[in-house]
C-alpha positions as semicolon CSV with decimal commas, in nm:
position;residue;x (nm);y (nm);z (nm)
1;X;-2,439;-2,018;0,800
2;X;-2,186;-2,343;0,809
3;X;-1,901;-2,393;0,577
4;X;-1,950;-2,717;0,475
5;X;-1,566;-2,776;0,339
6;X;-1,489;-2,654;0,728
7;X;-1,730;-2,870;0,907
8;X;-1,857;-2,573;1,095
9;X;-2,270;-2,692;1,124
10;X;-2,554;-2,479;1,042
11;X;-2,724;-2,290;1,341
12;X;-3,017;-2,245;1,192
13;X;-3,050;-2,597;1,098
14;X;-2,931;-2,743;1,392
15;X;-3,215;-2,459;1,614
16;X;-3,470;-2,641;1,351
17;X;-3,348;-2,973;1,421
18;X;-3,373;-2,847;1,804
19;X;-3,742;-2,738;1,765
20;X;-3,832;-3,057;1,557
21;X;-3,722;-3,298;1,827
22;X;-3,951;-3,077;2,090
23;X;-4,290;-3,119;1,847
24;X;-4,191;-3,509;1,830
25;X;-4,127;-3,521;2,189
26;X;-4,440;-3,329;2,294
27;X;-4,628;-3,541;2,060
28;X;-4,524;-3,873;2,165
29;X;-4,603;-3,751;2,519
30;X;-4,965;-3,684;2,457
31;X;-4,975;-3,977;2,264
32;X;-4,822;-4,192;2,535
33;X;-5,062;-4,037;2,785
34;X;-5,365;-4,091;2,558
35;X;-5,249;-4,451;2,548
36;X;-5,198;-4,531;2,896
37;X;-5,504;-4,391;2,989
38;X;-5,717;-4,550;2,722
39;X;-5,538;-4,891;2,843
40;X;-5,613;-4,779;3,199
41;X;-5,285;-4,922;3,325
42;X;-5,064;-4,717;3,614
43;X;-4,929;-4,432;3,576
44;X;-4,566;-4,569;3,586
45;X;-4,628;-4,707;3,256
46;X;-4,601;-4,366;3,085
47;X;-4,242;-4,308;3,234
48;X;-4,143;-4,609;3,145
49;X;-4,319;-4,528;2,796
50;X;-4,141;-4,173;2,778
51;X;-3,813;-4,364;2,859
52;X;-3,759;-4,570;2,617
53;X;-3,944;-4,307;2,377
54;X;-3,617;-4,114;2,473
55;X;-3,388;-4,348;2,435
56;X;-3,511;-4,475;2,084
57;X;-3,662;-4,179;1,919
58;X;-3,556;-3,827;2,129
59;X;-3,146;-3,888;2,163
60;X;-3,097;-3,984;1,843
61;X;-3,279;-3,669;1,669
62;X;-3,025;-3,480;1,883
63;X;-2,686;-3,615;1,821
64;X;-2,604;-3,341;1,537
65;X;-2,667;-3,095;1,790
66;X;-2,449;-3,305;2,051
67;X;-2,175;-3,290;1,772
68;X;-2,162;-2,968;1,691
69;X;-2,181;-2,844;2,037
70;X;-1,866;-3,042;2,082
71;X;-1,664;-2,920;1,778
72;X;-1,745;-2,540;1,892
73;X;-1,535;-2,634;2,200
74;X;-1,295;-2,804;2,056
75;X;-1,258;-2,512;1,815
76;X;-1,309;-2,221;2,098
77;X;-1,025;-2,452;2,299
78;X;-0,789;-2,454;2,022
79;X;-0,867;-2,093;1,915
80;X;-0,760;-2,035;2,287
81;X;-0,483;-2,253;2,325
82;X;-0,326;-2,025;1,984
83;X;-0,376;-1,696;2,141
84;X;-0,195;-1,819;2,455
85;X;0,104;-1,949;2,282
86;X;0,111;-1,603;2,066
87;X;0,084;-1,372;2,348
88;X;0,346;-1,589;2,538
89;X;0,228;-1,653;2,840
């Protein structure tokens, strides 16, 4: 589990977060679909659709994910950067 008073995240809340953002994004596809082809408009509409359904709904469920992802490296780099510097290389 995260330390909060580190700032390490959860994993298993970020994994839920994860799987979340999949059930959203498989259900706005199905409902895009439903929609274009009830409206009987081109095809081109859903990927357009699925676009900006990315854009407005998709990346922003994922930036804690995008965060932590980047303070693990930052951490593994540092952690790295310490052992060099101790073993003296």
């Amino acid at each position: 589990m995260g330390d909060p008073t580190l700032g390490v995240p959860d994993t298993y809340a970020l994994r839920r977060r994860v799987l979340l953002t999949g059930l959203v994004a498989f259900g706005l596809f199905l409902g895009l679909g439903w929609l274009v082809a009830w409206l009987d408009v081109a095809e081109a509409w859903l990927l357009i659709a699925m676009a900006l359904a990315y854009v407005v709904v998709i990346r922003p469920m994922l930036r804690p994910v995008r965060d932590a992802i980047r303070l693990r490296r930052r951490l593994a780099y540092s952690a790295y950067l310490a052992e060099k510097e101790r073993s003296g290389e």
